[in-house]
N, C-alpha and C positions, 0 to 999 in steps of 0.2 A: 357481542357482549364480552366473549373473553380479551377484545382486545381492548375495551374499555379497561377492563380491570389490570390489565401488565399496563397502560398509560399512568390508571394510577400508581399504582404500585411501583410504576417507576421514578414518578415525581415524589415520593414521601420519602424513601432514601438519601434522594437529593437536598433535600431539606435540612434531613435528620445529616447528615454527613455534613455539610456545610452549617450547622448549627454546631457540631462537634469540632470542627475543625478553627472555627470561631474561638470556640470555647479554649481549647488547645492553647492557643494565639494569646488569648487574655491570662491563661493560666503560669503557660511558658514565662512572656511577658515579666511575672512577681517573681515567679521561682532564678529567670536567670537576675533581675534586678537583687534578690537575697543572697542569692547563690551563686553566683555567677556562672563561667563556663561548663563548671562542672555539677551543676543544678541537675538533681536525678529527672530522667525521662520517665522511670517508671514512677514516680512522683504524680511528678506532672500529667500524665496520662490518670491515675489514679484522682488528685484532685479535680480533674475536667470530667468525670464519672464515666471514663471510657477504657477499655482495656490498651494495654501496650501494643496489641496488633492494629487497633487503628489509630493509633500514634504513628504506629509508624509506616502504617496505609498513607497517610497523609503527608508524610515527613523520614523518609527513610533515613538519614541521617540529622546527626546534631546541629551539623551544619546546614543544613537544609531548612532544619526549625527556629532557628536564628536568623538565619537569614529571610524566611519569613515572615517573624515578629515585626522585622526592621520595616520592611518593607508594607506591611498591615500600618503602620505609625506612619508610613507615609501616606500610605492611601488614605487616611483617617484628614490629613492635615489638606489635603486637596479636594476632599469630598467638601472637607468645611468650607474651604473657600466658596466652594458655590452654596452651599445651604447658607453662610451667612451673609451674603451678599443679595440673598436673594430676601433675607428673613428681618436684616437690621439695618440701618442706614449705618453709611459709608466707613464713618469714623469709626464708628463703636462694631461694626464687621472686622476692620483691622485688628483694632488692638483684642475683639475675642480670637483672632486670628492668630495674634504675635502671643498670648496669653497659653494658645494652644500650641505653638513652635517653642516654647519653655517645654512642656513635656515633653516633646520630638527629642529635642536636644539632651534628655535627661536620657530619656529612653535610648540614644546613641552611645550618649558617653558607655552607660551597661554594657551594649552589645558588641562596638566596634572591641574593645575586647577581650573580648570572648571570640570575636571573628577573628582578630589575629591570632589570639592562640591555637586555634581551629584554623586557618586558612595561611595564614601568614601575610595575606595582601590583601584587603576586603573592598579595595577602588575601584572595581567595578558594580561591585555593591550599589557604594555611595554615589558613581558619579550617575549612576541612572537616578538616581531620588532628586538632583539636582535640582533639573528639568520642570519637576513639579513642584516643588518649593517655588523654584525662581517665580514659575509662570504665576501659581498661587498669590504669592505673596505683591507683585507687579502687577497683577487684575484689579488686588483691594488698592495700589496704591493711586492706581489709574482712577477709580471709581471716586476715591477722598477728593482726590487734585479735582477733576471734573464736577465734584459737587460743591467745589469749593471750602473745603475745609481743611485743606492742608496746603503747603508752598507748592506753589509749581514745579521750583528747582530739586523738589527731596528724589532721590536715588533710592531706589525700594533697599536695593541689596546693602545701603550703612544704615537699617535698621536692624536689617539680618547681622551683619559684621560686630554691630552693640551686643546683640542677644547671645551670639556666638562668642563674643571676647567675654563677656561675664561668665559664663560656663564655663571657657579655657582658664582662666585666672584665679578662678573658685578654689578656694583652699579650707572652705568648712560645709557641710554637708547642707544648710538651710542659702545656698548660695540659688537653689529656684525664690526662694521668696524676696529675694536679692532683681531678680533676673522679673519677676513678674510687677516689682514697683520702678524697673526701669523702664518696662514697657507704657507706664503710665507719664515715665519725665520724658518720652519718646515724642508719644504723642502730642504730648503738649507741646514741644517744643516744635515737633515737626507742624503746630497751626497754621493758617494762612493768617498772616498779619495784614488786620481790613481798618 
């Protein structure tokens, strides 16, 4: 019986601590996008309802918390691909797909830096999120082309290149809402001509 109860007692921890560290993540997230690098931890610990000690149970350093934001945005962008791919037909998985790679991209511009004034080289960072991007975004585009609703010839990564050169050239702050009606001249243009 007692070891029933340290099983529980072990699982509810695990929960609570991965719900805070969540939270953490979502919190960090707004605080370094207002405040950039130097966004209070004790803050941010404070708005996630948690004390400074497991902020930084979780996250010993600033850089460590940054770098997990980043990285939480990418998971976020790869988990989608399969939820929507599994949830929406082809076309319209894509572009909630490239719809949600406008946030990614927002949520980098914030952090990368913040990582270089904290790091000073953050490309190891970045070059692991690649990977899943690529693979992400080449599954939805695999799935349109095979259901027929996009060109055979399109190249997944000069959708990425469009979405990415609007972000870099962005010279006014509503340059996402710029970036989310391109994803619509994207699509359309990337259709299969039947």
């Amino acid at each position: 019986m007692a070891t029933k109860r340290s099983q529980s007692s072990d699982r509810s921890p695990r929960r609570d601590a991965q719900r805070n560290r969540q939270r953490l993540l979502e919190v960090a997230k707004q605080a370094f996008s207002q405040y950039g690098a130097n966004a209070s931890l004790d803050e941010i610990a404070k708005e996630s309802g948690v004390g400074p000690g497991t902020l930084y149970r979780h996250f010993p350093t600033r850089e460590d918390l940054l770098v997990a934001v980043y990285r939480s945005e990418v998971e976020k962008l790869a988990a989608a691909e399969r939820q929507f791919a599994q949830t929406l037909p082809p076309l319209e998985a894509l572009r909630a797909w490239m719809l949600l790679f406008v946030d990614y991209i927002a949520a980098k511009q914030i952090i990368a830096p913040a990582l270089n004034a904290l790091v000073g080289d953050p490309k190891q960072v970045f070059e692991g999120s690649y990977t899943q991007i690529w693979e992400a975004i080449r599954a939805l585009v695999k799935q349109a082309i095979e259901n027929g609703d996009i060109r055979e010839d399109l190249d997944p990564i000069d959708l990425l290149r469009a979405l990415i050169g609007v972000a870099n050239v962005a010279s006014t702050p509503d340059w996402q809402q710029s970036a989310r009606r391109l994803v619509d001249i994207l699509i359309l243009g990337s259709r299969s001509i039947k």
